[in-house]
FIKEFI-418611 format. One record per residue (C-alpha): x, y, z; residue in one letter; residue number from 1. Coordinates in steps of 0.5 Angstrom, whole numbers. Example, Ala and Ser with C-alpha at 12.3 -4.5 7.8 and 13.67 -1.06 7.14 Angstrom:
BEGIN
      X      Y      Z  resn  resi
     25     -9     16     A     1
     27     -2     14     S     2
END
This chain:
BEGIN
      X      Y      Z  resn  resi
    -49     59   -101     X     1
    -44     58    -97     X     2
    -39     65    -96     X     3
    -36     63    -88     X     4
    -29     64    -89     X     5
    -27     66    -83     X     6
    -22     65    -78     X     7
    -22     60    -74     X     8
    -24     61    -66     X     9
    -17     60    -64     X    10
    -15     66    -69     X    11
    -20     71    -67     X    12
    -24     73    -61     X    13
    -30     75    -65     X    14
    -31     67    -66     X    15
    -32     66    -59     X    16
    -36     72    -58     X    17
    -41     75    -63     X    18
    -45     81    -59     X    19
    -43     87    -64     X    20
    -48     82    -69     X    21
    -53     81    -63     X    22
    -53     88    -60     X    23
    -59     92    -64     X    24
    -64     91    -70     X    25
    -61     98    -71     X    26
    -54     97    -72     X    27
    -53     92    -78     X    28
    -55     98    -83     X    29
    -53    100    -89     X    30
    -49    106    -90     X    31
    -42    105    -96     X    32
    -45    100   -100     X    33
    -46    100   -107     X    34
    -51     97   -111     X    35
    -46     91   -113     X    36
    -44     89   -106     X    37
    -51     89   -103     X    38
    -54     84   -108     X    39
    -49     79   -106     X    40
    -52     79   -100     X    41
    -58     74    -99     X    42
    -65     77    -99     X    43
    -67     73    -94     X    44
    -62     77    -89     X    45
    -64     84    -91     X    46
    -69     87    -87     X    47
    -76     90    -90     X    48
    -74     96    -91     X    49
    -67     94    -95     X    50
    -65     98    -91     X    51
    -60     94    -87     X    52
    -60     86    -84     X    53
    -66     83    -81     X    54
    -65     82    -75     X    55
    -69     77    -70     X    56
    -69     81    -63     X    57
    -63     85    -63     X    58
    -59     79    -67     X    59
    -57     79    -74     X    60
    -61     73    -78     X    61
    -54     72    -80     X    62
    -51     71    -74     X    63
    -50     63    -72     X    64
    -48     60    -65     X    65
    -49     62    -58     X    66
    -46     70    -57     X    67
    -41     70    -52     X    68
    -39     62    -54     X    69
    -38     60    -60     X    70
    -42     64    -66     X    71
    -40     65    -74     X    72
    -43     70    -80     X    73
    -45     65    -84     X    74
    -45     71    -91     X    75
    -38     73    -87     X    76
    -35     74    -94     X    77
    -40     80    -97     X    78
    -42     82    -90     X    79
    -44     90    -90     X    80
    -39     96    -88     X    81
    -41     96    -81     X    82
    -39     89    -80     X    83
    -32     90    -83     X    84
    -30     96    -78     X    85
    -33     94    -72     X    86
    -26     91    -69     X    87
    -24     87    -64     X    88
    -23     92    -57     X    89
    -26     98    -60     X    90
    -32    102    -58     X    91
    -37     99    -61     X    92
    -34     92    -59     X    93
    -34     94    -51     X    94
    -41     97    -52     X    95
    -43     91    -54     X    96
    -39     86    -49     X    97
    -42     90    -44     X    98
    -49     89    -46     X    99
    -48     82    -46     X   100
    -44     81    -39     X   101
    -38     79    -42     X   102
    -31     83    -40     X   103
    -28     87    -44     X   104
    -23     84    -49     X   105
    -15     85    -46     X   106
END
């Protein structure tokens, strides 16, 4: 299932970066979702607990490409609330950069 329709690198800095989605197993959790939402996601990239994304290590199973040069959601279009609020610049967004040695967004 195909469900990338997301900006290209030039429109957004999250394509060229990707450290919100590779910062914790912990983070990509479920919080507002509904039943309906959650069962658009694929089951291969939901953890054991259905309680949030799998995670390889820290990084989102959905995640693809290198974080901090070219990255994508590959289930972007039905990815969970935490992933839609995280935005370009904000808290989480910094708190991830600087983990991954990446500067702050300008």
């Amino acid at each position: 299932m195909e469900t990338g329709d997301h900006a290209s690198a030039s429109e957004s800095p999250c394509q060229s970066c990707g450290a919100c989605c590779a910062y914790s197993e912990n983070w990509p959790r479920f919080t507002t979702e509904d039943d309906a939402e959650l069962d658009l996601i694929p089951a291969r990239f939901v953890n054991a607990r259905q309680s949030g994304m799998r995670c390889d290590g820290d990084r989102c199973s959905a995640l693809s490409g290198q974080v901090g040069v070219e990255t994508s959601c590959t289930i972007y279009a039905v990815r969970p609330e935490v992933c839609r609020t995280c935005m370009p610049g904000d808290a989480e967004c910094v708190m991830a950069r600087r983990k991954w040695g990446l500067p702050p967004l300008d």
